[in-house]
C-alpha positions, 0 to 999 in steps of 0.5 A, spaced: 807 178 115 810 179 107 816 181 107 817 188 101 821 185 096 827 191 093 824 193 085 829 192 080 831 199 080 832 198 088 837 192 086 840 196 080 842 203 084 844 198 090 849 194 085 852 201 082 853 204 089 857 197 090 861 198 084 862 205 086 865 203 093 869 197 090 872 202 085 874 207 090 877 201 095 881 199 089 883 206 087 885 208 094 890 201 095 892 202 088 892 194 086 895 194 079 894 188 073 900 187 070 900 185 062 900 178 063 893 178 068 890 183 063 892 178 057 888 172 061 883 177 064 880 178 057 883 172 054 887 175 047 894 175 045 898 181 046 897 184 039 889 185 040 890 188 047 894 193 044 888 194 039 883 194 045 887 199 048 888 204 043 881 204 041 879 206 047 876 199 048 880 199 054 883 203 060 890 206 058 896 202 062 900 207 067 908 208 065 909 202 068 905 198 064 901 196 068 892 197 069 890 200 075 885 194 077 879 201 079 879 204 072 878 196 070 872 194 074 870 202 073 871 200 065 867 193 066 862 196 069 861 201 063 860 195 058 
């Protein structure tokens, strides 16, 4: 008896629910990044991050500065 093997379309739908439910997770614990975390999550200086930012290369820190991590894995996810 051979077992079915998922197709990639099974494996990609299945990765994009997991993404979604990890995202809503964090959105409902409201974990946040502050600068720091940010800076050494993507590796750049201060200058670049608000570049990034101000393209819209990256989600928009709240009033306190800091990321909600939701809006970064939903952004990661995008890219």
């Amino acid at each position: 008896m051979s077992a079915v093997l998922p197709t990639s379309a099974d494996l990609m739908t299945e990765m994009k629910q997991l993404r979604e439910q990890v995202a809503m997770l964090c959105r409902m614990q409201g974990k946040m990044l502050t600068r720091k975390q940010m800076l050494e999550r993507y590796d750049v200086c201060n200058s670049t991050l608000n570049k990034r930012v101000a393209a819209g290369q990256l989600p928009t820190p709240g009033s306190d500065g800091r990321w909600l991590v939701a809006e970064v894995f939903e952004y990661e996810a995008r890219r």
